[in-house]
N, C-alpha and C positions, 0 to 999 in steps of 0.2 A: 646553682640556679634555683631549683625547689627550696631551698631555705633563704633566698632571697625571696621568695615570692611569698613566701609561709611567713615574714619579718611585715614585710610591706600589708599585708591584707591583718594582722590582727593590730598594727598600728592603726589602719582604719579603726576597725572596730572599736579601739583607744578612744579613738578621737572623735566618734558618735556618739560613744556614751558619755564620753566628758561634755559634749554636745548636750546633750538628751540633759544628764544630769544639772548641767548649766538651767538650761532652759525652765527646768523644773523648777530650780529655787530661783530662779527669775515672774516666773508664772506666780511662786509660791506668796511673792512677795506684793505684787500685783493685787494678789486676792487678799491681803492682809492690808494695805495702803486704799483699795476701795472701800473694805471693814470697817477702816478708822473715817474714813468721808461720811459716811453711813450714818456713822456713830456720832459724830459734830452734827 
């Protein structure tokens, strides 16, 4: 039962940083596609 629960909660964590990270190079890209509007 504890190693089910200890599988389950660091999958979360998995899957907010791949979140997070996602978000990141979405943002990243965001700021680099405003850059280039800027830049024209």
């Amino acid at each position: 039962m504890d190693n089910k629960n200890n599988f389950v909660s660091n999958n979360i964590i998995i899957y907010i940083v791949l979140i997070d990270y996602a978000g990141g190079i979405y943002t990243l890209c965001n700021l680099i596609d405003v850059a280039c509007s800027v830049g024209e």
